[in-house]
Gaussian input, Z-matrix of N, CA and C with variables (Angstrom, degrees):
# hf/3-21g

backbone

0 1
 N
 C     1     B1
 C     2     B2     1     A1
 N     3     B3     2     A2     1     D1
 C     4     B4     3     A3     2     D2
 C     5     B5     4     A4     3     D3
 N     6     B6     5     A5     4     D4
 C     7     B7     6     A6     5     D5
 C     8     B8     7     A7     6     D6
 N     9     B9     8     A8     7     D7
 C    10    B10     9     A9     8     D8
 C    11    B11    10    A10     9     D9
 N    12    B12    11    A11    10    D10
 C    13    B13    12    A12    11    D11
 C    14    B14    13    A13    12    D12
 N    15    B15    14    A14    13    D13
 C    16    B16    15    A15    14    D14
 C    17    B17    16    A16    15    D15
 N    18    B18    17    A17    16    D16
 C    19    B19    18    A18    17    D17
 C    20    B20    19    A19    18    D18
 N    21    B21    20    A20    19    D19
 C    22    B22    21    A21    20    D20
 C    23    B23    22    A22    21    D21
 N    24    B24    23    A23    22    D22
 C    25    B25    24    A24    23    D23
 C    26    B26    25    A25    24    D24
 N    27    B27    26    A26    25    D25
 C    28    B28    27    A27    26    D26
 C    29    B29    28    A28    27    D27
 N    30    B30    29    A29    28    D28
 C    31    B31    30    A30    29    D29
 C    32    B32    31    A31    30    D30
 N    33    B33    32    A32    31    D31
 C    34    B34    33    A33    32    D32
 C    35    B35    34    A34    33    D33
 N    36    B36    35    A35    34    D34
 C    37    B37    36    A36    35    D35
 C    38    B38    37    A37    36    D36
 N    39    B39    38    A38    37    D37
 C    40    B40    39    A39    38    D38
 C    41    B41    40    A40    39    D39
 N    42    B42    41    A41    40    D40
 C    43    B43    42    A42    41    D41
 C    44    B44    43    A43    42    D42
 N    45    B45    44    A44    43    D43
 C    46    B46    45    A45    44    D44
 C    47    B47    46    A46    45    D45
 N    48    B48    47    A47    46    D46
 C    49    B49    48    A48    47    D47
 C    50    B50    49    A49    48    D48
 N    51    B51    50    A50    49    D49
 C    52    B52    51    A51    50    D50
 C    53    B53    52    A52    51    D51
 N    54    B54    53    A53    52    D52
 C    55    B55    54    A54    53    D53
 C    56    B56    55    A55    54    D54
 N    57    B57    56    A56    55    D55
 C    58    B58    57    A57    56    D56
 C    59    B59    58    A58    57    D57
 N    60    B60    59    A59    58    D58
 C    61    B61    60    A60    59    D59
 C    62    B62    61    A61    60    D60
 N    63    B63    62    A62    61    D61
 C    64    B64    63    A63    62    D62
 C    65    B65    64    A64    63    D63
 N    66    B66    65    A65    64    D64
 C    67    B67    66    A66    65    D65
 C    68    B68    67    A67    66    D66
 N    69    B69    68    A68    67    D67
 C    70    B70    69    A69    68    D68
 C    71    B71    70    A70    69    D69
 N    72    B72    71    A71    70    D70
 C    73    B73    72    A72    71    D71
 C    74    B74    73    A73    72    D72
 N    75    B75    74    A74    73    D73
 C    76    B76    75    A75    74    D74
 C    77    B77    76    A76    75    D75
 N    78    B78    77    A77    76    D76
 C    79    B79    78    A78    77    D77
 C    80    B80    79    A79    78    D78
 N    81    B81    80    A80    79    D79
 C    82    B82    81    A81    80    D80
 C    83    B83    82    A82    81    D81
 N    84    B84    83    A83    82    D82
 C    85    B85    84    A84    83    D83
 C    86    B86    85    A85    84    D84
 N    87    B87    86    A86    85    D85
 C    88    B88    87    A87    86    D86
 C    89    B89    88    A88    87    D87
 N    90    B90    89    A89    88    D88
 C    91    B91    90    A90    89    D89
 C    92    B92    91    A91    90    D90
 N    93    B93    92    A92    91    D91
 C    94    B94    93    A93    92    D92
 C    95    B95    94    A94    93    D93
 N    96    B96    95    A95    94    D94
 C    97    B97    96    A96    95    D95
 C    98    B98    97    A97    96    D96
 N    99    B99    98    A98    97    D97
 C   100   B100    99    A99    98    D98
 C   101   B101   100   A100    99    D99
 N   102   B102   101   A101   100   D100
 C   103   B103   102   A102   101   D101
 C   104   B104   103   A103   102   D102
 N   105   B105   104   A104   103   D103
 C   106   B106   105   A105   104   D104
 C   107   B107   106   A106   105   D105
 N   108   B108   107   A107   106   D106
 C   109   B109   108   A108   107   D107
 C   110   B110   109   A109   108   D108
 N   111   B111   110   A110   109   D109
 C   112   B112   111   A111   110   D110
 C   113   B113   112   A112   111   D111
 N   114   B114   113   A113   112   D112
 C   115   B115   114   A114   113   D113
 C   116   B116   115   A115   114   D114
 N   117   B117   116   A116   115   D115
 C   118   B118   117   A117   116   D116
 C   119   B119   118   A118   117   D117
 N   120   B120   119   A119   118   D118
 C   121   B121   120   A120   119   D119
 C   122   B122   121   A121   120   D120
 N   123   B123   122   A122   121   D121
 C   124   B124   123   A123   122   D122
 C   125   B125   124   A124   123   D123
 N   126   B126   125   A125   124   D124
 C   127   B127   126   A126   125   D125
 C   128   B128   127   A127   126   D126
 N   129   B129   128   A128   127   D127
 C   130   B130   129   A129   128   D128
 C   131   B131   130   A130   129   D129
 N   132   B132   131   A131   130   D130
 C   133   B133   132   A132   131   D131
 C   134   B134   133   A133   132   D132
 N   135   B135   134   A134   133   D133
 C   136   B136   135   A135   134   D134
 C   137   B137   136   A136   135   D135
 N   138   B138   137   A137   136   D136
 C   139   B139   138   A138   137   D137
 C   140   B140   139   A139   138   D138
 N   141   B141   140   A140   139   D139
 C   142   B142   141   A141   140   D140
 C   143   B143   142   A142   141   D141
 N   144   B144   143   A143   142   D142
 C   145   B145   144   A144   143   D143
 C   146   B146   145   A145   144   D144
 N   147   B147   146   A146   145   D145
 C   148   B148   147   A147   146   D146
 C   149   B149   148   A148   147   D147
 N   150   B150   149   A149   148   D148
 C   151   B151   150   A150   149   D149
 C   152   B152   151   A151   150   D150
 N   153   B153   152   A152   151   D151
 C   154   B154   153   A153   152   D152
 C   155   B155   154   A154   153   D153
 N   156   B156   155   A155   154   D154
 C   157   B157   156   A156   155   D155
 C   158   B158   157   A157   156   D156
 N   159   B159   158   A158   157   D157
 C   160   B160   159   A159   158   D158
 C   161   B161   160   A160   159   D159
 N   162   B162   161   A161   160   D160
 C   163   B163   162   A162   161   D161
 C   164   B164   163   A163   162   D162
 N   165   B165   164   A164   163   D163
 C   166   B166   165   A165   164   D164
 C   167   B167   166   A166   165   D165
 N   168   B168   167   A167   166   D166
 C   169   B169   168   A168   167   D167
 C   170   B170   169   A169   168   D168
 N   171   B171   170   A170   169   D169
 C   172   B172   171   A171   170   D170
 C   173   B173   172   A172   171   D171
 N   174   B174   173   A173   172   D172
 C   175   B175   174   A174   173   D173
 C   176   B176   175   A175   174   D174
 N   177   B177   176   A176   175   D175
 C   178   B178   177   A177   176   D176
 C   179   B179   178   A178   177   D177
 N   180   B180   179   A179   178   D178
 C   181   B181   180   A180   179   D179
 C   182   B182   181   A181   180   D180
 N   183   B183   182   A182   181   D181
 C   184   B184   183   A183   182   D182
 C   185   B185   184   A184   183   D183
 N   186   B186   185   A185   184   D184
 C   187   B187   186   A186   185   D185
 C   188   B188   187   A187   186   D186
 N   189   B189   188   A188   187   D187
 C   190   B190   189   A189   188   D188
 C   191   B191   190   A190   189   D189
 N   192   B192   191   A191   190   D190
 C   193   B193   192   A192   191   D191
 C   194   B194   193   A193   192   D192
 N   195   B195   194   A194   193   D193
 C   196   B196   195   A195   194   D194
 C   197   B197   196   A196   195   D195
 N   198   B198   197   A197   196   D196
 C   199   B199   198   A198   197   D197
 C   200   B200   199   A199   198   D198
 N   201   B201   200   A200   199   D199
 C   202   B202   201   A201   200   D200
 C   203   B203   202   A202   201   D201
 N   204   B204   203   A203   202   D202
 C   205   B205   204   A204   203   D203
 C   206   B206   205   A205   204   D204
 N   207   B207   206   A206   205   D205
 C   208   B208   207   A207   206   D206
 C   209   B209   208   A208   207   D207
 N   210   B210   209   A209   208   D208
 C   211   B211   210   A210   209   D209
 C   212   B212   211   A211   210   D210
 N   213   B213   212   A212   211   D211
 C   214   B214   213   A213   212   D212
 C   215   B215   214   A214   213   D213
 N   216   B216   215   A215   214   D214
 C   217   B217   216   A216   215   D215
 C   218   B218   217   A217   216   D216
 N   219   B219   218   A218   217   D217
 C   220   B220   219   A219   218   D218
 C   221   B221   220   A220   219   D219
 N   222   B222   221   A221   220   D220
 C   223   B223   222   A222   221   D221
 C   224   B224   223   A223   222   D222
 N   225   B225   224   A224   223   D223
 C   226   B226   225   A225   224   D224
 C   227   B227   226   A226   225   D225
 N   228   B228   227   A227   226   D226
 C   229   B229   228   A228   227   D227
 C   230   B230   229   A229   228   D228
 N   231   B231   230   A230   229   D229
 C   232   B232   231   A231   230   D230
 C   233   B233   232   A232   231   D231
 N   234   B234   233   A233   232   D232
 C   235   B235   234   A234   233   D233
 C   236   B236   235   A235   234   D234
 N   237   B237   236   A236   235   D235
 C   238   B238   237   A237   236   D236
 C   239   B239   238   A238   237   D237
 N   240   B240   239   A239   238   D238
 C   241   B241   240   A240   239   D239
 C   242   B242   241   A241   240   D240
 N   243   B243   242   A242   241   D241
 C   244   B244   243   A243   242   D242
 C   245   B245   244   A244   243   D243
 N   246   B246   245   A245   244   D244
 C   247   B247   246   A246   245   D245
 C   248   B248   247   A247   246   D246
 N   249   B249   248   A248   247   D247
 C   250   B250   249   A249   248   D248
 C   251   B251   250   A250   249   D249
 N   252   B252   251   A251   250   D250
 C   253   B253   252   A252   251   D251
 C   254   B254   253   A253   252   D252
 N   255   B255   254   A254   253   D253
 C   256   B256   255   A255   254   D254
 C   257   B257   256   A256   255   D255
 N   258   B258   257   A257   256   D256
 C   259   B259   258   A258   257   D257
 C   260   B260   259   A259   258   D258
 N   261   B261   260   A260   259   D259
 C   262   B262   261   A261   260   D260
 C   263   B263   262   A262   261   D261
 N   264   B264   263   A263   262   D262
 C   265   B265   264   A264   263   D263
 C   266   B266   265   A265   264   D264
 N   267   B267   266   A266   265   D265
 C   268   B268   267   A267   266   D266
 C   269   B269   268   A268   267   D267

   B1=1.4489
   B2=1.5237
   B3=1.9696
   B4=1.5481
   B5=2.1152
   B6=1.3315
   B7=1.8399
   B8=1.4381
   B9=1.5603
   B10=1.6242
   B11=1.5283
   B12=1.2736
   B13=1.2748
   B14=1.2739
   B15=1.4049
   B16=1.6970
   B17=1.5977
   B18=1.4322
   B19=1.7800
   B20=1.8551
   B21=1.0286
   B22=1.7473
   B23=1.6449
   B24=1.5588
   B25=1.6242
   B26=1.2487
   B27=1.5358
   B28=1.1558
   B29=1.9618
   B30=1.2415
   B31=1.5549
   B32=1.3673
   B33=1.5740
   B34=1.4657
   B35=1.3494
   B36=1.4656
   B37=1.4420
   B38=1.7971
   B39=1.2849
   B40=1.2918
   B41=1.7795
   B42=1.6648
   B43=1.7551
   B44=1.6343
   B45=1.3824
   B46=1.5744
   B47=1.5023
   B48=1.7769
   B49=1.3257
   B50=1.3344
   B51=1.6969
   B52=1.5615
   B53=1.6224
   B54=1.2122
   B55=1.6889
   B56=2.0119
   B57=1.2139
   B58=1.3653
   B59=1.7240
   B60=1.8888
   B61=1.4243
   B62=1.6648
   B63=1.2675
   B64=1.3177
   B65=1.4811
   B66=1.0388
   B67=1.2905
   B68=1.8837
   B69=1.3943
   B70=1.1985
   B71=2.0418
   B72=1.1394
   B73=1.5976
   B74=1.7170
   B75=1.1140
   B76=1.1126
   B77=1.6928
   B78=1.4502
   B79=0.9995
   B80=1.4724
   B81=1.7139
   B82=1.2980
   B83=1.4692
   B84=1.3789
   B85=1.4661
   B86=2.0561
   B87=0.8760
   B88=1.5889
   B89=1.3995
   B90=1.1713
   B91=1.8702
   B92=1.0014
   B93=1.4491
   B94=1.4208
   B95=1.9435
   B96=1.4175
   B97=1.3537
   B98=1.3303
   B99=1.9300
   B100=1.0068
   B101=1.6678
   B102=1.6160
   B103=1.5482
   B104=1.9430
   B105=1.1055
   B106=1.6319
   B107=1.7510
   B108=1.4195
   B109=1.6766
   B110=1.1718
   B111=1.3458
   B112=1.3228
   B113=1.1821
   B114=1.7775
   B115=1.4776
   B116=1.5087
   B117=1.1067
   B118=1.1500
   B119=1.7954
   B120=1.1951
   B121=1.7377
   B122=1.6082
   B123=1.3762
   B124=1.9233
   B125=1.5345
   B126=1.6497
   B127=1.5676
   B128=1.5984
   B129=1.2036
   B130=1.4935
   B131=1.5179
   B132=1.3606
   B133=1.6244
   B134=1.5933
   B135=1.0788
   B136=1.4887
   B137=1.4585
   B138=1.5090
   B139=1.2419
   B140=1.8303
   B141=1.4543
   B142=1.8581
   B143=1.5577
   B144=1.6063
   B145=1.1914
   B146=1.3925
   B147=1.1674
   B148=1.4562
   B149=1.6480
   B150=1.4393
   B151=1.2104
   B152=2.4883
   B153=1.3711
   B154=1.5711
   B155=1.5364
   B156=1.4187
   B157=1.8980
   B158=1.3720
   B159=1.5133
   B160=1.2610
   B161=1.8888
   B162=1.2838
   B163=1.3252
   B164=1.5620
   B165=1.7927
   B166=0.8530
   B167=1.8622
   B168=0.6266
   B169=2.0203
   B170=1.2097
   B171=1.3629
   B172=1.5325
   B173=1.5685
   B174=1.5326
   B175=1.8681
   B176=1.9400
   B177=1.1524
   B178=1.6304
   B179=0.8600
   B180=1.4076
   B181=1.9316
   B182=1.4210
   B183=1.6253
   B184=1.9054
   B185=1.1670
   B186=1.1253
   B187=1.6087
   B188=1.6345
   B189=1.1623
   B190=1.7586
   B191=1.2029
   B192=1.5977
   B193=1.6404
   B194=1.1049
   B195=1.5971
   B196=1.3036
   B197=1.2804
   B198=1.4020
   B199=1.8306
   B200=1.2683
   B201=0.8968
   B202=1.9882
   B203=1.6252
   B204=1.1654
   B205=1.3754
   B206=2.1760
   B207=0.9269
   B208=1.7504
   B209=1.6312
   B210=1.3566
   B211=1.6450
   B212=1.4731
   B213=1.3567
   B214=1.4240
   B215=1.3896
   B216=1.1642
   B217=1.5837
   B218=1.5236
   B219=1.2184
   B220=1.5987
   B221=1.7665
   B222=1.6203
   B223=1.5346
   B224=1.8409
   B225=1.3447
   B226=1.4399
   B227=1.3595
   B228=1.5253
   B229=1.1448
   B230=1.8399
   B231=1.5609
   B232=1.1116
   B233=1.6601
   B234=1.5772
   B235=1.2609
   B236=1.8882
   B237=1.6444
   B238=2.1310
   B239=1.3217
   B240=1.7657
   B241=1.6388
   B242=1.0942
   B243=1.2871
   B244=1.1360
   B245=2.0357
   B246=1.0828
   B247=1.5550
   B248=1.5731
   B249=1.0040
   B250=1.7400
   B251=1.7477
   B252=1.4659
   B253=1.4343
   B254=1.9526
   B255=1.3800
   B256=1.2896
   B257=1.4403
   B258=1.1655
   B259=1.2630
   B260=1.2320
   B261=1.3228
   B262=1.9048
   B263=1.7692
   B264=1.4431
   B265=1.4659
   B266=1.2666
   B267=1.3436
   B268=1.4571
   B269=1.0503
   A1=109.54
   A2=110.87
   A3=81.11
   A4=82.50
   A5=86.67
   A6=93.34
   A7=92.41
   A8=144.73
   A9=131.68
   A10=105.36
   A11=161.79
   A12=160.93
   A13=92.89
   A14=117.99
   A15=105.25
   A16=109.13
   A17=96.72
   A18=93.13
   A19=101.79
   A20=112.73
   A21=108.14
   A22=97.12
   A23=110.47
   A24=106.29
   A25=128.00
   A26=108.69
   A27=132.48
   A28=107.27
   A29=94.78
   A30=105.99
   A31=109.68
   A32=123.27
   A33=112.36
   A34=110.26
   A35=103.80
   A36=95.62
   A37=107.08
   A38=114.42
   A39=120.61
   A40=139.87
   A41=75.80
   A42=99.16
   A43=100.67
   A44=125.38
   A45=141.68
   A46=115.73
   A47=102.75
   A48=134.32
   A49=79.21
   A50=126.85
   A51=159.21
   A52=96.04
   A53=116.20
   A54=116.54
   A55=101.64
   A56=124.43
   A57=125.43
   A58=89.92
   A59=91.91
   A60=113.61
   A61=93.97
   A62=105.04
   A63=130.62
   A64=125.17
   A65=145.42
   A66=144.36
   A67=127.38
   A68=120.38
   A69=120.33
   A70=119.62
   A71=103.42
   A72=105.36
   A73=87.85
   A74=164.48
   A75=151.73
   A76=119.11
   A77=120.30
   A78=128.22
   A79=114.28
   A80=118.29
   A81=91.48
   A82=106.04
   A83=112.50
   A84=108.80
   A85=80.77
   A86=128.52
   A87=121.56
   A88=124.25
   A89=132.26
   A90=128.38
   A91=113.09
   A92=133.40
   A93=126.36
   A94=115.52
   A95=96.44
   A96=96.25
   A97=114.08
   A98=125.23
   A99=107.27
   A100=136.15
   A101=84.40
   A102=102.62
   A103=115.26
   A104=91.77
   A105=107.85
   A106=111.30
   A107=107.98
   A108=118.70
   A109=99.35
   A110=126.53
   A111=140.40
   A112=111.59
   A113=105.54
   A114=115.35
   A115=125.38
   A116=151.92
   A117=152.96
   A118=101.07
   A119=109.63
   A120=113.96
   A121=92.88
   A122=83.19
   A123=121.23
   A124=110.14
   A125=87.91
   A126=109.82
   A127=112.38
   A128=111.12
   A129=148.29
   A130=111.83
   A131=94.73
   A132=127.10
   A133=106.42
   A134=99.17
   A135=129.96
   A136=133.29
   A137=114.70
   A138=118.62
   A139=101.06
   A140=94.32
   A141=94.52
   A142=92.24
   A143=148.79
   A144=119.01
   A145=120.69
   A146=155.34
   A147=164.08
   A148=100.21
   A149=105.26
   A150=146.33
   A151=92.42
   A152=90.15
   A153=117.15
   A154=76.95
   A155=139.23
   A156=136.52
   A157=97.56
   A158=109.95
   A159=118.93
   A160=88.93
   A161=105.77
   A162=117.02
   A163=125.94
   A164=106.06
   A165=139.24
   A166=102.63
   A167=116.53
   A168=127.80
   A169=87.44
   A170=154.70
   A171=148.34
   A172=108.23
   A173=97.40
   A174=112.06
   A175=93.56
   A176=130.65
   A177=113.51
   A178=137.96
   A179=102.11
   A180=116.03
   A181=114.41
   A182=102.89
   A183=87.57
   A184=115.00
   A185=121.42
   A186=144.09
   A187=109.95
   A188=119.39
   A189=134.49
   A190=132.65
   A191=102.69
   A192=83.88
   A193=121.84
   A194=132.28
   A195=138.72
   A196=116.11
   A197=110.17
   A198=119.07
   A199=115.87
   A200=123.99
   A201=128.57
   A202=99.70
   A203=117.65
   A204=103.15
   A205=102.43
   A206=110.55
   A207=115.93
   A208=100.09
   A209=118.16
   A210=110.65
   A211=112.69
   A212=129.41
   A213=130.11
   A214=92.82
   A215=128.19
   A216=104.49
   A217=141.23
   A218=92.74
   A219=121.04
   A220=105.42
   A221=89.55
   A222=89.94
   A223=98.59
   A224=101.06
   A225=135.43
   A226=115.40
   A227=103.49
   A228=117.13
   A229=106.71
   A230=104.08
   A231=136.67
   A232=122.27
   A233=112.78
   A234=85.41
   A235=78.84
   A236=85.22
   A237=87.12
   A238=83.42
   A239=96.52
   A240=113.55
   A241=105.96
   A242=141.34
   A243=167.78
   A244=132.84
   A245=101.96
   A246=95.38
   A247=106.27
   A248=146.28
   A249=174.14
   A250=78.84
   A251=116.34
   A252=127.95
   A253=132.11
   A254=79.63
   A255=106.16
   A256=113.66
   A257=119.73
   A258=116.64
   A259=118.73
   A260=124.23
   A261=151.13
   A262=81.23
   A263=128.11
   A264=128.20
   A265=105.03
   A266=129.79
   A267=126.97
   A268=116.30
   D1=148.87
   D2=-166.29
   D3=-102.17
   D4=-153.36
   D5=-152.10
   D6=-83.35
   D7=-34.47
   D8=141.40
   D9=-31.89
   D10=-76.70
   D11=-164.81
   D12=-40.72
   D13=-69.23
   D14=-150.16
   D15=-79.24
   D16=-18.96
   D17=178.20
   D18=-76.76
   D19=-26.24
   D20=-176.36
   D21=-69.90
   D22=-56.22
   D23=171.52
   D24=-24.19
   D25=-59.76
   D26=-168.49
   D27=-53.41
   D28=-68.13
   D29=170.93
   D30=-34.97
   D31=-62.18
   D32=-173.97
   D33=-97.90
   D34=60.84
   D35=172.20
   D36=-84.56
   D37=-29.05
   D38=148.05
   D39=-6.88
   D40=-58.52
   D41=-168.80
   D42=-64.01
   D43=-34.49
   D44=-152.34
   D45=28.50
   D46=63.28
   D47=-156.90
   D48=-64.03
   D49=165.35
   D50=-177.41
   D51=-105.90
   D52=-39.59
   D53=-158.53
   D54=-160.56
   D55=137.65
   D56=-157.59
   D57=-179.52
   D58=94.18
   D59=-172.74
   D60=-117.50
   D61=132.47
   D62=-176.32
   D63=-104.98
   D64=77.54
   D65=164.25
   D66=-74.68
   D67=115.55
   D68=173.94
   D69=-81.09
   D70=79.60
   D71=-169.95
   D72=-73.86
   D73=3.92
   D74=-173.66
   D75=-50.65
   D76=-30.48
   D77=-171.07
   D78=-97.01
   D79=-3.73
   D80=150.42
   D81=-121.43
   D82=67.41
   D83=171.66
   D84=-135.09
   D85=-10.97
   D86=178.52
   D87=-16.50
   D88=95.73
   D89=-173.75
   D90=76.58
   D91=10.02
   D92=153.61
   D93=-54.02
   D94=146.51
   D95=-169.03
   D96=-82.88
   D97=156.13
   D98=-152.81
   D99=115.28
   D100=-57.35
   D101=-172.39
   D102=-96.82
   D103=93.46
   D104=-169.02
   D105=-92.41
   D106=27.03
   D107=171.51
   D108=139.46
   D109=-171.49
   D110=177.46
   D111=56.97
   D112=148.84
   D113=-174.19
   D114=-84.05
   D115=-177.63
   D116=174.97
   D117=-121.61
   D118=118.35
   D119=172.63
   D120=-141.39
   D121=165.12
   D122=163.25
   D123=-136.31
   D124=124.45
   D125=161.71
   D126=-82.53
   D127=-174.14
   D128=136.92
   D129=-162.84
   D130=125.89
   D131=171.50
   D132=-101.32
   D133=147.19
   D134=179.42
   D135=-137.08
   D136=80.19
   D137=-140.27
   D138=-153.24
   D139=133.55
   D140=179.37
   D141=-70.89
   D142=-57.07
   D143=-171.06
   D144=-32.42
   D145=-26.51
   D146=112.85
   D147=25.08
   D148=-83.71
   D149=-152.70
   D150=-44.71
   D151=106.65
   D152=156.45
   D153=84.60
   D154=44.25
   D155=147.61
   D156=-112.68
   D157=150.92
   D158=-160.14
   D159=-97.20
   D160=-175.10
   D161=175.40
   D162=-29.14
   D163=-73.49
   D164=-168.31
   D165=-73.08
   D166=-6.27
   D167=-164.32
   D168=-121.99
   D169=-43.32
   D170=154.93
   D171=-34.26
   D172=-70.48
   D173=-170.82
   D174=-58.82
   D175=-36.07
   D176=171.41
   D177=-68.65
   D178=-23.42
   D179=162.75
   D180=-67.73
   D181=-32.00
   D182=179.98
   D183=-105.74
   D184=0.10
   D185=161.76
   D186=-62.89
   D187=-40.02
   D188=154.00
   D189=-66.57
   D190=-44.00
   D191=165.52
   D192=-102.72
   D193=20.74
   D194=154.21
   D195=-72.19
   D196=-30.26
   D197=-176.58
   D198=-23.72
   D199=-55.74
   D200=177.74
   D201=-52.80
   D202=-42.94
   D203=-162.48
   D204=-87.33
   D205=-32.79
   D206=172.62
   D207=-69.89
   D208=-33.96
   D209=171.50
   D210=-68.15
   D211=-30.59
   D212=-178.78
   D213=-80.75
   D214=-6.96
   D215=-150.37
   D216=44.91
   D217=61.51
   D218=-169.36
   D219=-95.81
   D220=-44.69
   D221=-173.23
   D222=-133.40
   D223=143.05
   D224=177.40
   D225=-71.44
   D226=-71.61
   D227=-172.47
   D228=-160.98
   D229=138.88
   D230=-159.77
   D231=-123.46
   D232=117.93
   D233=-170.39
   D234=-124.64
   D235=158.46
   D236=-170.54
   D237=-130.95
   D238=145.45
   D239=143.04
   D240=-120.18
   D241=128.35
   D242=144.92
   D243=-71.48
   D244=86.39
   D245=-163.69
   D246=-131.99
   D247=133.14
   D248=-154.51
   D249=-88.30
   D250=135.46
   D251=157.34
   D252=-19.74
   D253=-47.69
   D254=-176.84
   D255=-71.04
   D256=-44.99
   D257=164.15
   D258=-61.50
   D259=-71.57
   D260=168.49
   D261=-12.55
   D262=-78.03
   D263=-136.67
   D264=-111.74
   D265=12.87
   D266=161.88
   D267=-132.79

């Protein structure tokens, strides 16, 4: 795992995600304007906290506990899927 993975881990250790897939898209966002540090990734979480929050109330939960890392400027830009077990595996 690289050291973005385990610090995102770390944050939702909370969530007691099922599945927490990590992608580093940073490299094709390179010199786009705008972007004054920080990486660009996509999750998917897999987590009953999910379970009866609508879309947008998912993306605020991980939008919160990422906060430390968008306050350092760690991360740029973030893209989340967010889905309850039940969905993810059926």
């Amino acid at each position: 795992m690289s050291d973005m993975q385990n610090q995102m881990a770390a944050l939702l250790a909370n969530f007691n995600a099922e599945v927490f897939e990590f992608t580093d898209q940073s490299h094709l966002h390179a010199g786009h304007a705008g972007n004054k540090g920080g990486g660009h990734y996509a999750v998917l979480i897999v987590s009953d906290v999910f379970a009866g929050k609508n879309r947008i109330a998912r993306w605020r939960m991980v939008q919160a506990a990422f906060a430390p890392l968008f306050d350092a400027g760690k991360i740029h830009a973030l893209s989340i899927d967010a889905q309850t077990p039940t969905e993810y595996f059926h």
